[in-house]
N, C-alpha and C positions, 0 to 999 in steps of 0.2 A: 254503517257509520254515516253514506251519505244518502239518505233514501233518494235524494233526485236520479244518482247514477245508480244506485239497489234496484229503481224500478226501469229507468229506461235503460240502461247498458245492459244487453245480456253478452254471455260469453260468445255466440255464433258471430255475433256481430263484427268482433273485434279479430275475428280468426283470422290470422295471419303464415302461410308455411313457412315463410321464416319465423316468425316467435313460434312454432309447433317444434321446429329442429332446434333454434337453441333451449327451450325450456329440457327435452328429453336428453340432448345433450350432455347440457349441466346436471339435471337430474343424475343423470348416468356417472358422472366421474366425482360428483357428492357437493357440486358447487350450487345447488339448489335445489329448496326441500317443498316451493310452496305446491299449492294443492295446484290441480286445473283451475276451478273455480275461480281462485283469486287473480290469476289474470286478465279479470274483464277489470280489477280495482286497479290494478298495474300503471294503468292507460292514465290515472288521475297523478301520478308520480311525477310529470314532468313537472309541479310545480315546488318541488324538492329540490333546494339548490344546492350549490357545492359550497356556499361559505358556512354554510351550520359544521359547526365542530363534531356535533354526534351523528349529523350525514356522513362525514368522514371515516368517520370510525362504521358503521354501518353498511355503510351502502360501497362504498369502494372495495371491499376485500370479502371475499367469500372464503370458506371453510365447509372442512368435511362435515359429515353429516352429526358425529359424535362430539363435535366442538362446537360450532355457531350456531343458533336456529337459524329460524328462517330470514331470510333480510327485506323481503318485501313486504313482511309483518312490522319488520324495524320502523322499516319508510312510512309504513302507514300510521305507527305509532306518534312519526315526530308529525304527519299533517296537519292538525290543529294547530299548532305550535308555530309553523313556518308557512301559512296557506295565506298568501296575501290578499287583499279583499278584490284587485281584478279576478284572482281563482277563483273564488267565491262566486262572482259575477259569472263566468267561465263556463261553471258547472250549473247555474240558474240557466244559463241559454241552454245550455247542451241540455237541461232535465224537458224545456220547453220546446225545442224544435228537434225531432227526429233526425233531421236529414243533417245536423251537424256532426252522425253518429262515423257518416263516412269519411270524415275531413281525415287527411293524412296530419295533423296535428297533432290530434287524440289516439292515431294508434302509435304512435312513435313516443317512447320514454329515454328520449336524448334531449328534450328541447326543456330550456329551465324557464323562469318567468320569476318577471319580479316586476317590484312598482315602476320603474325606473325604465323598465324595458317591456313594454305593455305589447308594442308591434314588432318590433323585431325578436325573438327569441333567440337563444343561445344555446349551446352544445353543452351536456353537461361532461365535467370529464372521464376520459375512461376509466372502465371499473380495470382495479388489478388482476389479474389472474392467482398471483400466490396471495398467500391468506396477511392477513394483520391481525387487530386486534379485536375485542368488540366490546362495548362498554358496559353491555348490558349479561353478559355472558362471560365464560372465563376467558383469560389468558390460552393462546398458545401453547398448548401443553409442550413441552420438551420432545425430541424422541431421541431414543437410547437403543445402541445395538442390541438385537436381539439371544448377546449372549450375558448383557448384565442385570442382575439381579438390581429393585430399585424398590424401598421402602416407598409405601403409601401415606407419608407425612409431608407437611411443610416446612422448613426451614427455612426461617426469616430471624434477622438478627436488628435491633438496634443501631440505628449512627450516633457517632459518644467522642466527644474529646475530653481526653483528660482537662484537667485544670492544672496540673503541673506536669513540667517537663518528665517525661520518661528518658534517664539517662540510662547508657551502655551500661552491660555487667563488667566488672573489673575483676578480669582474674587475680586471683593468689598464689598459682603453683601448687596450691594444694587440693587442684580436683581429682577426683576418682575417675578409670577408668575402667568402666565394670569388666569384667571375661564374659565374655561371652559365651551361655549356656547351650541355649538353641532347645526344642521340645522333647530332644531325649531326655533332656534332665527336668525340664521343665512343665508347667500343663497350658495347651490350649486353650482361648480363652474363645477366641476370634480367628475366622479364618473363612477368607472368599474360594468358592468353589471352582467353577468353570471360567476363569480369565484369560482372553485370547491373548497370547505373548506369539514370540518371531516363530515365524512359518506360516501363521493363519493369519487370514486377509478379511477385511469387511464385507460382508455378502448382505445383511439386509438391516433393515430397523423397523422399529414401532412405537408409539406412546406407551410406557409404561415397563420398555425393557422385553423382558425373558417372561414368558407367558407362563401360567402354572401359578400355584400360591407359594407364595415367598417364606423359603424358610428362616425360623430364628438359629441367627447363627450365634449370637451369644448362650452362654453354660446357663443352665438353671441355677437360680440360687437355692438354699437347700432351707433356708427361715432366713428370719431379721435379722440375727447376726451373722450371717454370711456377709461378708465384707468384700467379696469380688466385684473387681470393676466389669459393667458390662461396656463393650465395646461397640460402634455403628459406623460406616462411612459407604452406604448405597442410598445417600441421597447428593442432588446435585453437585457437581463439584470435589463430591468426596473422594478422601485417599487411603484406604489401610487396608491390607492384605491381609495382617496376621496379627495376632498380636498373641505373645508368649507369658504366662505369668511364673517369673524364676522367685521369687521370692514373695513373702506377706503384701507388701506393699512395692513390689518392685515388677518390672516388666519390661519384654521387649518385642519391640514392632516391626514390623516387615512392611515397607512402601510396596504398591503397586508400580510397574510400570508402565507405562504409555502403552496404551493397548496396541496391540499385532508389530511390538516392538520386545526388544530385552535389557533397555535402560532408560536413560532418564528420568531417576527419582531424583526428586528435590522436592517438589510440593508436596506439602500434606496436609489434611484438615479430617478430621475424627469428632468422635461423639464419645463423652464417657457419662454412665450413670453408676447410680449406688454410689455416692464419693461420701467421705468420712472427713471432717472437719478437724485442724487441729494436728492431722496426721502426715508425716513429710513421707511422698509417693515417689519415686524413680521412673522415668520412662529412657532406653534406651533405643532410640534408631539406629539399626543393624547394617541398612544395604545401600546408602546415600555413594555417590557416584563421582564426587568432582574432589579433589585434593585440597582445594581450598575453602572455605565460606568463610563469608562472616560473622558466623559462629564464635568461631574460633577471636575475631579482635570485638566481641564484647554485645553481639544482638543476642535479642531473646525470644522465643516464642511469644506468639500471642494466646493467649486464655481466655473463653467468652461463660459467665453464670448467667441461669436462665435466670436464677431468682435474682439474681444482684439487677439482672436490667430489669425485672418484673415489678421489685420492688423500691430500688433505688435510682433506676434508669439509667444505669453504668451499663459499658457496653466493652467492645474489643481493650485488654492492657496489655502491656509487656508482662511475664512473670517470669519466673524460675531464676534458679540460684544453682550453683556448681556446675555452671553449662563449660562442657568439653566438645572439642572436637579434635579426634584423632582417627588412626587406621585401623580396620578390622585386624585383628590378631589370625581368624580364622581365615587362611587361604585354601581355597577350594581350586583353583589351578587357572581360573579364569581372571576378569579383570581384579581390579583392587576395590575393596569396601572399604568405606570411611564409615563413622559412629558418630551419633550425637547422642548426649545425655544431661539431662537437666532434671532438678529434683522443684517441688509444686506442692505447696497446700494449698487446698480447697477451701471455701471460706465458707461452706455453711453443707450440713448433714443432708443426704438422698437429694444432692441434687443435680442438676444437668449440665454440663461446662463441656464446652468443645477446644480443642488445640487447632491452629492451624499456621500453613508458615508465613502467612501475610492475608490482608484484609481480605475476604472472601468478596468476591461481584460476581455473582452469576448471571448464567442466560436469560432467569426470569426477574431478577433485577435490574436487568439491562429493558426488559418487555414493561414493567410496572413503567418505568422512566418515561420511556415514549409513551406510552399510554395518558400519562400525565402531561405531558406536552402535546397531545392531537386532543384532550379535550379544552388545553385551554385556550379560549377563544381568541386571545391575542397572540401567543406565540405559534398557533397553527396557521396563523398567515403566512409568516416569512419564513416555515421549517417544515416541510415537507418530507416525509418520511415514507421510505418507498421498499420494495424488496429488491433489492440489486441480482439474488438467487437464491437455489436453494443449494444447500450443505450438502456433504457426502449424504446424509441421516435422514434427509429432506428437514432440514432447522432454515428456519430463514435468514440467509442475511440482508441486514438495513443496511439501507441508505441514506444519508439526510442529506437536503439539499437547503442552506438555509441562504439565503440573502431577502431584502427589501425588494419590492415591485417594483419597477424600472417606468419612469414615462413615458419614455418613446424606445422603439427597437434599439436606435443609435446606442443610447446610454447602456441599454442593457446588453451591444455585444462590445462595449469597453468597457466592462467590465474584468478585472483578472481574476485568476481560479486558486482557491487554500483546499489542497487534498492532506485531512487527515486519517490517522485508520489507528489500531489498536489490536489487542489480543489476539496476534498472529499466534504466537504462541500462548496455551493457554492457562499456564502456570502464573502467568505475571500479570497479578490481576492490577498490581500498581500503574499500569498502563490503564484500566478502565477508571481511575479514581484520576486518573489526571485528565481523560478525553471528560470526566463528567463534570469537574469544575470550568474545561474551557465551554463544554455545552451549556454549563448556569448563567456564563459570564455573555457566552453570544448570543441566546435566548434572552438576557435581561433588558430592561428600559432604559439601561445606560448610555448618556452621550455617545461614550467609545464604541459600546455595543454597536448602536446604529449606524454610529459611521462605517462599524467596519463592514455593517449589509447593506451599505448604501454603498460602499467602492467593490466589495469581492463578493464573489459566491463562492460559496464554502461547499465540499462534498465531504463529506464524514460518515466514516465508515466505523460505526464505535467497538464491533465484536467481528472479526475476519476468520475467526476461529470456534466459532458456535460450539460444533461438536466436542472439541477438544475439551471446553468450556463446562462443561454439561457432564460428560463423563470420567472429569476432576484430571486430564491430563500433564503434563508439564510443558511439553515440548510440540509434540504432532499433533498430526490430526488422524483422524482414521483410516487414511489411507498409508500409514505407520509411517510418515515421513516429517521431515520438517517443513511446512511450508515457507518458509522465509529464507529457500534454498532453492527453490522451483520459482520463480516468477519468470521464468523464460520456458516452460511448460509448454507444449499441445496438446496435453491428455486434458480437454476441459474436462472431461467427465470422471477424472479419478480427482483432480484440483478444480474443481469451480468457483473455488471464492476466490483464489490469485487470478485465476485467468478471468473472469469477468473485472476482478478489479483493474487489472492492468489495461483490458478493453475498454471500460470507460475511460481512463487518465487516458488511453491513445485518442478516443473521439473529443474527450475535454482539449485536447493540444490542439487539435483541427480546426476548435472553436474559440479559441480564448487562450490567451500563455496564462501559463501556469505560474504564480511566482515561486510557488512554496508548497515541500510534498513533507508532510513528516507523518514517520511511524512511531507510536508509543512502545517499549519496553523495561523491559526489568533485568537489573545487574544482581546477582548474587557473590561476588568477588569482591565490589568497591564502592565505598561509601559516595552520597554526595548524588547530586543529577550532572548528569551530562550529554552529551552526542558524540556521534559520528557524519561525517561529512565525506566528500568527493571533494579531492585537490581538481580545480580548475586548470586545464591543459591551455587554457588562451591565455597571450598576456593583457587581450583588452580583457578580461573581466579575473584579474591578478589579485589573489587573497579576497575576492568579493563573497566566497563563500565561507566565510570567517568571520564577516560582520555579523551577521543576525546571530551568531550562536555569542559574541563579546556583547552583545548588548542585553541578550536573556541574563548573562551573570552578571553585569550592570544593574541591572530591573530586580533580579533575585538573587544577590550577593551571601546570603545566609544559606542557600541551596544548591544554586547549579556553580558547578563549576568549572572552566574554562580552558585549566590547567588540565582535566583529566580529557579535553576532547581531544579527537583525531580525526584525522581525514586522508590518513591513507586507504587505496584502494585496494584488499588483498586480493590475489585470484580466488581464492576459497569462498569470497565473499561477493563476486559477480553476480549469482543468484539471487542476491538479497532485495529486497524494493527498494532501498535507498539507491543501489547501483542502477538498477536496473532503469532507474525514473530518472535516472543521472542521464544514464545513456539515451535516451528517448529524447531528453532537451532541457529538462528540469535543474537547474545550476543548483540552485536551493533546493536539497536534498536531502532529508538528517532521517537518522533515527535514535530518537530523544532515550536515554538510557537512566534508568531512575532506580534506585538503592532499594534493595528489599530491610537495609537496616534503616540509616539515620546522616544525617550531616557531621562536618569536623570544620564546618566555614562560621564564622562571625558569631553571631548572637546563639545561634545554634547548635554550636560545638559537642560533640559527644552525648546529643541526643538521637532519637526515634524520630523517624515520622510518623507524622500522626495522616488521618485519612482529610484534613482539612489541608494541612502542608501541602498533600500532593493535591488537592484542589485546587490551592492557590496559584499553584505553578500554572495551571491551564490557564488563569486568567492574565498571568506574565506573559505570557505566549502570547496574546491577544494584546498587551499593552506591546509588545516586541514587535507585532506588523504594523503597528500604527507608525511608529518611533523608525523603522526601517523601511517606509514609504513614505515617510514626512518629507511636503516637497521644498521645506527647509533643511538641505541635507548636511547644516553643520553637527550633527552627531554621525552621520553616515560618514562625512571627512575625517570627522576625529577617531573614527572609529579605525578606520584605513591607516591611517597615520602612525598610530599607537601597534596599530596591526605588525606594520613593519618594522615599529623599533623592537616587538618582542622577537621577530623570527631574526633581526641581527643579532637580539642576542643568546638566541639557542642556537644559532650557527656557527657565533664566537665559541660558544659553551662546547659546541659539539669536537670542533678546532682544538680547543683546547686541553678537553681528555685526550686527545689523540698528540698530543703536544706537538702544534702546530699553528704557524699564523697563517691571517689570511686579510688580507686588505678590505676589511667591508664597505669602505666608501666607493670601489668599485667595482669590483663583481659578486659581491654580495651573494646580486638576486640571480647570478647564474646558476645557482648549485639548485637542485630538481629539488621540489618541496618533499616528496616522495621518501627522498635520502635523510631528510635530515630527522622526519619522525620515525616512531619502532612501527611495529605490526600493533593494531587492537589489541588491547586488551578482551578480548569478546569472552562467549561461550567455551566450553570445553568440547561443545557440540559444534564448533564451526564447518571441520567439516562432513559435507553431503553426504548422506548415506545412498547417493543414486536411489535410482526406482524399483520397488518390489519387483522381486521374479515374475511374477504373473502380470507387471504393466509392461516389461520390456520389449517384448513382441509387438504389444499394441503401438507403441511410442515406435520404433523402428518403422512400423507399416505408415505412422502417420509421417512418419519424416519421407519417406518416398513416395508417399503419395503428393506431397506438397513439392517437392523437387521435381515430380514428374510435372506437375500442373501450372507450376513456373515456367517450365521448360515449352509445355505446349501451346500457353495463353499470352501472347500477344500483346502487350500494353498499350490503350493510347497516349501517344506522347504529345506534350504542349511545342509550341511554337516556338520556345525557346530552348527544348531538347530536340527538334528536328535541326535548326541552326547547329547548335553543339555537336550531333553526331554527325553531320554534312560537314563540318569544319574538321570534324577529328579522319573521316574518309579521304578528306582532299588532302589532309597533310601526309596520310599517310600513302596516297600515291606518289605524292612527292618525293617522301624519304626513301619509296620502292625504285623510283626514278634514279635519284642519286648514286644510288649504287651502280648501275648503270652506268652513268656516264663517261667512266674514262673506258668504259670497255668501247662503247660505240664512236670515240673519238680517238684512240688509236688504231682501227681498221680504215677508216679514211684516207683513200689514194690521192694523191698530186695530182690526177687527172682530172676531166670531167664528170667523171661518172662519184657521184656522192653513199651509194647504196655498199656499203661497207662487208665483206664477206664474214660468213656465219662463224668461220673457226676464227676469224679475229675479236671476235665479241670476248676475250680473254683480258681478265683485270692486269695489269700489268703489276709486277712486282714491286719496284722502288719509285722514288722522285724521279729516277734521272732516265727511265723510260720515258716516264711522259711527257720526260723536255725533248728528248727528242724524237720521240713521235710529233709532237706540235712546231718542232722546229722547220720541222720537213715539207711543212705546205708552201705550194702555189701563189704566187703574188693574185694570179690570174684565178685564183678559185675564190668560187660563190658558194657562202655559208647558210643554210638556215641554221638560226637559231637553236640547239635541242631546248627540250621541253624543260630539263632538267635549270636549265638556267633562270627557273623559279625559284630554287632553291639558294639562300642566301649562302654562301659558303662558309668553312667553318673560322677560318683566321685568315690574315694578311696575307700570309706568305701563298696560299691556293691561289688570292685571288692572283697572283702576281705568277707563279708558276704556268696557271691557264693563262693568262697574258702575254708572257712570252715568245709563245709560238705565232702569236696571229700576226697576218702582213697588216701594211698599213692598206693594203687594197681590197682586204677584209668587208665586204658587206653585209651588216649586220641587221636585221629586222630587233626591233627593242621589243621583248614579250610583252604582253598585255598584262601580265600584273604588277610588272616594272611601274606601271604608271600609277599604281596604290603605294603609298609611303606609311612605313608602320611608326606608328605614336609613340611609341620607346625603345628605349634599347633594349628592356624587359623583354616586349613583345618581340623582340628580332631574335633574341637570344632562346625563349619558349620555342619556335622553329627548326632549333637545331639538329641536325640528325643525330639518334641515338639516344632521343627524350622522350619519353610517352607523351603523345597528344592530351592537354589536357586543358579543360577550361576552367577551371579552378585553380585559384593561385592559393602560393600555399602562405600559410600564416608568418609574421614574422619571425627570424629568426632571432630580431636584435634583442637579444635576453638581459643584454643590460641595463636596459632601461623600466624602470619599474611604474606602477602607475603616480604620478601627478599627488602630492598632499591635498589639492584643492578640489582634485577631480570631482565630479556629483555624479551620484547612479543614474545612470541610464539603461533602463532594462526595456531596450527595442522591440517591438514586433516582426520584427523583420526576419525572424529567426524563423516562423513560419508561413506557409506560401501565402504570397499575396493575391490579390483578386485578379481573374482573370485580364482583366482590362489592364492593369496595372506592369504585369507581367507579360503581357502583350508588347506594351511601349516601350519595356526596357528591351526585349529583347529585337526589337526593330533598329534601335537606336547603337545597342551595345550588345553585337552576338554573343559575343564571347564574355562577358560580366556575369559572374556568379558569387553571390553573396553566402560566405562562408557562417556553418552551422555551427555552432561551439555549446557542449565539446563535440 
C-alpha cells in the first residue's frame, strides 16, 4: 500500500519482545488474527486517531477469531481516509533516511498525530479487552446455554404505530372457559426437548446454543390441505414449551419457565405458520402463575403478520376477542394454574404471525442501537459505549457513559451523576422501550438535550439482564434467581452484572453525588406508569423524595400516575437496587414501574400503549431533571407545598376509616410516613428465593473470608478519626473512674496517712453512708484532688451530698481540665455516665416541625468525604464535629 515503508521497513527491524509476547498472546486467547508479516505495517498506525467513528468500532474492541476479522486490516483499511498530510511527510522521511528506522516513535502504536499536534503526540486510548461491535463484520453473536436448542433464522420485526387508539377488550360475561384436555386427549403439535427446570444449574455456553443439527420440532404436514398450525419459539427471546392441538382450530400451550427454575411464566412470544384466513382460532395458556393480570380488566395480546408489515408496513396490534382469565380446573397437588384464552383471525392464507405478551427488544436490538450510535459521528462524541462485564453466558454488558466534554477538570468534577439501568428482569421489555426513547432524547440536538450533558453525566445501563434477554426468560437470570433480589451479593461470579453495577455507583459516589438512580420495569397487575421510592428518615430532606416522581405526573398526566406510587420500604424488598442505592446515599431512588397494558388517566383513558407512549415517557424523564434542578425552585416549592397538603389529607382519610380525629394543624407530621402508606403493590415474586444449593457453600466461605480479613487488616485512619477514637478512650477512662470514686473516698482515715486500705475500696450502699463517711474528716486533713473529679456529676443533689463532708480547711488543687469550659449544655450532658461515647449527634428529634413552604433544594456535597485539607481544618478546629449522612 505504501511502497516507501514496503521497501524500507522490514519485519527484523521493528522486532520488538514485547510486541512478540503480546502478538502470541492475543493470538493465543483469539484477540488477534494478523499474520507476522503485517507487523512491520502496524508501526504506520499511530496515525489513526480515536475521533474517526469506524476507528471506534474497529480498533478498540477485539473478538474471537469466528466473529471479527482481523483489526489491523481494519486500521489499515481507514489509512487513506484519515492519513493527514504531516503522515504523508512522516513516511517520505522515514522511506528517505534509514536511521529514523530506530526512533522509538515508529515502533510504538500508542502515539496518534494530527494537523494540530504535529510535535507533541498523544496517547491513543486503550483498546477494550471484551469485544463490541464492528462495522464492517457482524454483530456479536448472542450466546445461549448449551442445553438450548436455537433456530438458524433471524428475527427482526418492524416499529409501527397504530394511527388509532387501541382500546381495552370489554368483557360480556359471556366468555368461554375451555376444560382443559391436556395430550392424552389431545395431539402434539410442539414441544421443547431437554429444558433445564429446578435442580440443574448453569454450567457452560456457546454461540448457537446446543451443538448437533437442530431438530424439526413441528408435525409434518401431510399436503396443502393440512391445516395444522406449525409452531417455533428457539429463536431470541422466545417462549413456548408445548403446544397441544384439542380441537380443528383450537389449542393449548405450555409456557416455558425461567430456566434452572419451576416458575415464572408470564412472558410469551411464539411463531405460528400455515394460518388460514377468515377462520376464528382458539389458543388457550395452561400454566400462567400469578392470580391476577391484566387480562382479566380488558388487555390483549399482541399479533405481529409478516405479510401485513411486508406489504403494508403494519407492524405489533392489539388483537383477540373473548379474552378470559381464570383458574386451572386441573389440580395436580402443587401450586395453582391460571389460564388465558383468546380467540384470533388471521388476516391473510400461509402466513407467518407471531403472538407475544408485549413489544419484543432483544439483545441484538439492543447491539444494532448502539451500533448506530458509535457510527455516528456526532453522537459518538458525547456517548461512549463501553463493556461494563461479561454475563453468566459470557454476553456483554454495556455501558454508556454520555455527557458533553468539560473545559477544564474543575467543571468537569462539578459535575452530578444520572444512573439509569433496565431489563433487570427480562420479561419486561417495556423497560427497554422507555430507556430507548430517553437514549433518542439525550443523544439528540436539542437545547434540553445539551444542557442536560453540559450539567450531568449520565451512566446507562440499557440491558442488566442479557442472558435472561436472549433466552426469552421472565424473571431470572441463569443463575435461576432474581436478580433484583441480590444487590447486596458477594458471589461476583455467580451475579456479575449487579455486583459490577453496584461497584461502579460506589466509585461514581466517591467522585461525584449522585442525584438520581432509576431502574426501569414492568407491572403486570396495574394499569398506568408509576414508581417506587425510599421514605426519607431525615426531617432536613422531609417528602424531598416525592418531588421528582409529582412533577413526572405533572409533565406526563395522561400516563404516570402519582396516586399508584409508593415509597414504603418492605424488608423483602432490601435486595432491590432501589433500596440498596437508597442506602449507599442516593435520596433519589425509584424504580419506574410501567403497565404491560395501557392508561385509565386523561386523554388516554382505556387505551394501550403503544411503543411510542413508552418512548415518550423517557423524554419526560429528561424534561423532569431539568424542571427538578431548575435553580428557580418555584416549582420545586410548589411542589413541596402541594406535597404536604395531599399527606394531610390521606392521614385525615386514614383517621377517619378508623373513626378517629386528629388535630393536623399540629402534629400532623408526627405520624411515621411508613404507617400511613400499605405495602407495594409489587411482584408476586417479591420474595427471595435465596441462593441455589450449589452457591451456598461458596457464599458462606466468602462471607468468612471477608470477616476474617476485616478482622486482621488494620485501617488507616484520618486525623479526624484518630481525635474521635482518643476522645471516645479518654471518656471512657473517665466513666471507669467514676465508679470508683466513692469506693476510694470512703476508706479514707482522719489521720495523716491518705492511702486508703484495700477491703475499704467497697461501694457503699445508700446516700446516707456516704454522708457519713464524708462527714467524718479532719479539719487538719490535706486532700488531693481524685482523678475522678473530671467527671461532671450527674444532678445537683451529688454535687451537694460530696459537699457536705468537706471542711472549710479543705485544700483543694482545681484539675486541670477544670480550667476548659464546655460550649453547651448539650456537650456537658453528652459526658454523662451511662451514655456511649459518641461523636455524632444525633438527628433532630423535633418532629413537629415540617419543612418550610419556601424552602429551595439544596442538595449539598457534603454528604461525601471532603478533601483532604478540608478535613484536616475541620477537625483541628472542631474534634468532635461530625457531619451527619442521611439516610
Amino acid at each position: 500500500m505504501f511502497p516507501a515503508l514496503e521497501t524500507e521497513l522490514k519485519p527484523e527491524t521493528l522486532s520488538d519482545p514485547y510486541e512478540d509476547f503480546m502478538h502470541h498472546h492475543l493470538q493465543y486467547y483469539g484477540y488477534f488474527k494478523a499474520q507476522k508479516g503485517n507487523l512491520s505495517s502496524s508501526a504506520t498506525h499511530q496515525c489513526v486517531w480515536k475521533t474517526s467513528p469506524r476507528y471506534t468500532l474497529n480498533g478498540s474492541y477485539g473478538e474471537r477469531d469466528d466473529l471479527i476479522s482481523d483489526t489491523l486490516e481494519k486500521e489499515s483499511f481507514l489509512w487513506p481516509t484519515c492519513l493527514p498530510s504531516t503522515g504523508h511527510a512522516q513516511i517520505d522521511a522515514v522511506g528517505k533516511d534509514p536511521l529514523m528506522l530506530s526512533s522509538p516513535l515508529l515502533r510504538s502504536r500508542q502515539l496518534l498525530y494530527d494537523d494540530l499536534d504535529e510535535v507533541n503526540p498523544r496517547l491513543r486510548e486503550p483498546r477494550e479487552l471484551f469485544s463490541f461491535f464492528s462495522s464492517r463484520g457482524p454483530l456479536q453473536a448472542p450466546k445461549w446455554p448449551i442445553e438450548c436448542e436455537v433456530i438458524k433464522e433471524n428475527i427482526h420485526h418492524i416499529e409501527w404505530v397504530p394511527p388509532e387508539p387501541e382500546y381495552f377488550y370489554q368483557p360480556t360475561g359471556d366468555e368461554k372457559e375451555p376444560e382443559i384436555v391436556g395430550e392424552e386427549q389431545g395431539t402434539v403439535v410442539y414441544q421443547l426437548d431437554s429444558v433445564p427446570t429446578e435442580g440443574a444449574y448453569f454450567t457452560s455456553s456457546r454461540i448457537g446454543g446446543k451443538r448437533g443439527i437442530i431438530k424439526e420440532l413441528a408435525v409434518t404436514l401431510q399436503g396443502p390441505e393440512d391445516n395444522t398450525l406449525l409452531f417455533e419459539s428457539r429463536f431470541e427471546s422466545g417462549n413456548l414449551q408445548k403446544a397441544v392441538r384439542v380441537g380443528v382450530y383450537e389449542y393449548e400451550l405450555t409456557l416455558r419457565t425461567d430456566l434452572y427454575t419451576d416458575k415464572h411464566t408470564q412472558w410469551f412470544y411464539f411463531r405460528v405458520q400455515n394460518t388460514r384466513k377468515e377462520v376464528t382460532y382458539r389458543f388457550t395458556i395452561v400454566n400462567l402463575l400469578k392470580p391476577k393480570s391484566l387480562y382479566a380488566v380488558g388487555m390483549k395480546p399482541l399479533m405481529y403478520s409478516q405479510l401485513d408489515a411486508t406489504t403494508y408496513n403494519v407492524g405489533w396490534r392489539r388483537e383477540g376477542h373473548e379474552i378470559k382469565y381464570y383458574k386451572n380446573s386441573a389440580d395436580d397437588g402443587q401450586q395453582p394454574l391460571y389460564c388465558l384464552t383468546w380467540t384470533v383471525q388471521f388476516p391473510h392464507d400461509q402466513d407467518t404471525c407471531f403472538f407475544a405478551h408485549f413489544y419484543p427488544y432483544t439483545y441484538t436490538d439492543l447491539q444494532c442501537y448502539l451500533l448506530s450510535i458509535v457510527n455516528n459521528p456526532i453522537q459518538s462524541q458525547f456517548c461512549k459505549p463501553r463493556a461494563l462485564c461479561r454475563s453468566l453466558a459470557g454476553n456483554t454488558v454495556y455501558l454508556l457513559t454520555i455527557t458533553n466534554p468539560s473545559r477544564t477538570p474543575q467543571e468537569a468534577a462539578a459535575k452530578k451523576a444520572v444512573v439509569l439501568s433496565a431489563r433487570v428482569h427480562p420479561g419486561e421489555s417495556n423497560g427497554s422501550w422507555i430507556m430507548r426513547g430517553f437514549l433518542d432524547f439525550i443523544l439528540s440536538n436539542s437545547p434540553d438535550a445539551q444542557l442536560l450533558r453540559d450539567i450531568f453525566v449520565f451512566k446507562v445501563i440499557p440491558m442488566l439482564n442479557p442472558d435472561g434477554v436472549i433466552v426469552g426468560n421472565y424473571r431470572c437470570s441463569l443463575a435461576g434467581r432474581d436478580l433484583n433480589r441480590h444487590y447486596k451479593t458477594v458471589l461476583k461470579d455467580s451475579f456479575p452484572c449487579i455486583w459490577y453495577t453496584k461497584n461502579m455507583i460506589k466509585r461514581l459516589l466517591e467522585e461525584r453525588e449522585v442525584l438520581l438512580y432509576c431502574d426501569f420495569h414492568g407491572h403486570s397487575r396495574k394499569n398506568n406508569i408509576f414508581l417506587y421510592g425510599c421514605n426519607s428518615n431525615s426531617r432536613k430532606h422531609w417528602l424531598h423524595e416525592r418531588v421528582f416522581p409529582l412533577m413526572l405526573s405533572k409533565n406526563a398526566p395522561d400516563k404516570f400516575s402519582f396516586d399508584s406510587c409508593n415509597f414504603k420500604v418492605q424488608k423483602c424488598k432490601e435486595g432491590t437496587g432501589r433500596v440498596v442505592m437508597w442506602r449507599m446515599g442516593v435520596i433519589n431512588s425509584y424504580t419506574i414501574e410501567s403497565t404491560f397494558g395501557g392508561s385509565t388517566l386523561g386523554s388516554k383513558r382505556d387505551t394501550h400503549f403503544t411503543v411510542e407512549d413508552l418512548k415518550s415517557l423517557g423524554y419526560h424523564v429528561c424534561d423532569t431533571i431539568l424542571d427538578f434542578c431548575d435553580p428557580d425552585q418555584t416549582k420545586y416549592t410548589q411542589c413541596l407545598q402541594e406535597l404536604k397538603e395531599l399527606l394531610q389529607q390521606e392521614i385525615h382519610k386514614k383517621f377517619s376509616n378508623f373513626g378517629q380525629d386528629v388535630d393536623l394543624e399540629a402534629s400532623w407530621s408526627d405520624i411515621p410516613l411508613s404507617d400511613i402508606e400499605s405495602s407495594t403493590s409489587g411482584s408476586d415474586s417479591s420474595l427471595s428465593d435465596g441462593l441455589p444449593a450449589h452457591l451456598l457453600n461458596i457464599a458462606n466461605e466468602l462471607n468468612q473470608k471477608m470477616l476474617l480479613k476485616k478482622a486482621k487488616k488494620k485501617r488507616l485512619q484520618t486525623r479526624k478519626q484518630r481525635n474521635e477514637q482518643y476522645q471516645k478512650n479518654y471518656l471512657m477512662r473517665e466513666l471507669k473512674l467514676a465508679e470508683d470514686t466513692p469506693t476510694q473516698l470512703s476508706g479514707r482515715d482522719k489521720g495523716p496517712s491518705l492511702e486508703p486500705p484495700l477491703t475499704s475500696r467497697v461501694l457503699p450502699k445508700n446516700k446516707e453512708t456516704v454522708q457519713t463517711q464524708l462527714s467524718g474528716r479532719d479539719k487538719s486533713t490535706s486532700l488531693e484532688p481524685p482523678l475522678t473529679s473530671l467527671v461532671l456529676p450527674k444532678n445537683k443533689e451529688t454535687v451537694q451530698t460530696q459537699l457536705s463532708g468537706r471542711n472549710k480547711g479543705t485544700s483543694l488543687e482545681p484539675p486541670l481540665t477544670s480550667l476548659v469550659l464546655p460550649k453547651n449544655k448539650e456537650t456537658v450532658q453528652s459526658k454523662k455516665p451511662g451514655f456511649t461515647a459518641s461523636c455524632s449527634p444525633k438527628r433532630s428529634t423535633n418532629s413537629g416541625l415540617g419543612p418550610a413552604p419556601d424552602v429551595k433544594a439544596n442538595w449539598p456535597r457534603t454528604r461525601y468525604p471532603a478533601p483532604r485539607k478540608e478535613r484536616s481544618a475541620v477537625a483541628a478546629v472542631y474534634p468532635s464535629l461530625h457531619i451527619y449522612t442521611y439516610p
